[in-house]
N, C-alpha and C positions, 0 to 999 in steps of 0.2 A: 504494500500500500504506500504510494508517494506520500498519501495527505495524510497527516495524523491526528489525532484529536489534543496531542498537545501542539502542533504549528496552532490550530485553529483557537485554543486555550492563548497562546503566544500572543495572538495575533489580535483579539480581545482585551490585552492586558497591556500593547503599546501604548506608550503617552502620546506618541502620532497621529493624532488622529486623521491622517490621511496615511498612513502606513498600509501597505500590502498585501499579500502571501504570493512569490514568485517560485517561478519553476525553472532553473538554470543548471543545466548538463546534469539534469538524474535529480536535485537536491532541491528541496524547499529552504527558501530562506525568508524574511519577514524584512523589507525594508522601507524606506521612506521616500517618498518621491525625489527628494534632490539625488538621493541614490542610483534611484532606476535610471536617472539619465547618463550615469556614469560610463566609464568603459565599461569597468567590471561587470555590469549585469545588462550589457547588450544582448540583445537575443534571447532575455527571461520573458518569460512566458508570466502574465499577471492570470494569479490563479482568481484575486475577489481580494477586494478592498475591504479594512475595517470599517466603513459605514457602509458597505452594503452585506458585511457579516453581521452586522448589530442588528439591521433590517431584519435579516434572517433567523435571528436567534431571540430576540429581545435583550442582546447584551450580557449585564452581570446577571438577568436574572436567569439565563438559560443554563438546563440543568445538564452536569456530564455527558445523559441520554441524548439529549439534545444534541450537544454537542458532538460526539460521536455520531451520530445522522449528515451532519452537517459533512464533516469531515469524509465519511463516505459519498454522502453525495458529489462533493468535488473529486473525490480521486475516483467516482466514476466518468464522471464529466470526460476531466482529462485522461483518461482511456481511452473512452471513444474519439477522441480526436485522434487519434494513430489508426484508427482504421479498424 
């Protein structure tokens, strides 16, 4: 599984609140947009931004369960994009 339910925990708890969840050479990582425009994370794939996870979750108040749903549903998502 790419997406885990602690990126998705991570990615809730950034003080960013425009902060990420990207997908670059195999690996999730959580960055901030001055970042994404860096070298470094050319070619990351943006899996879902922290307000449209909060959207999706109700935020602090969403529970593990939840959470874990979530998580899976994006590391279906980006499955299906390879075909």
């Amino acid at each position: 599984m790419a997406i885990s339910v602690d990126d998705v925990k991570q990615l809730l708890q950034h003080d960013d609140p425009e902060a990420r969840l990207v997908l670059i050479e195999g690996r999730t990582e959580i960055i901030t947009p001055r970042e994404a425009g860096s070298e470094k994370y050319r070619g990351a794939l943006q899996v879902i931004s922290r307000d449209d996870l909060i959207k999706r979750t109700g935020g602090a108040e969403a529970s593990d369960h939840d959470l874990a749903e979530q998580a899976a549903l994006l590391d279906s998502t980006i499955s299906e994009l390879g075909g």
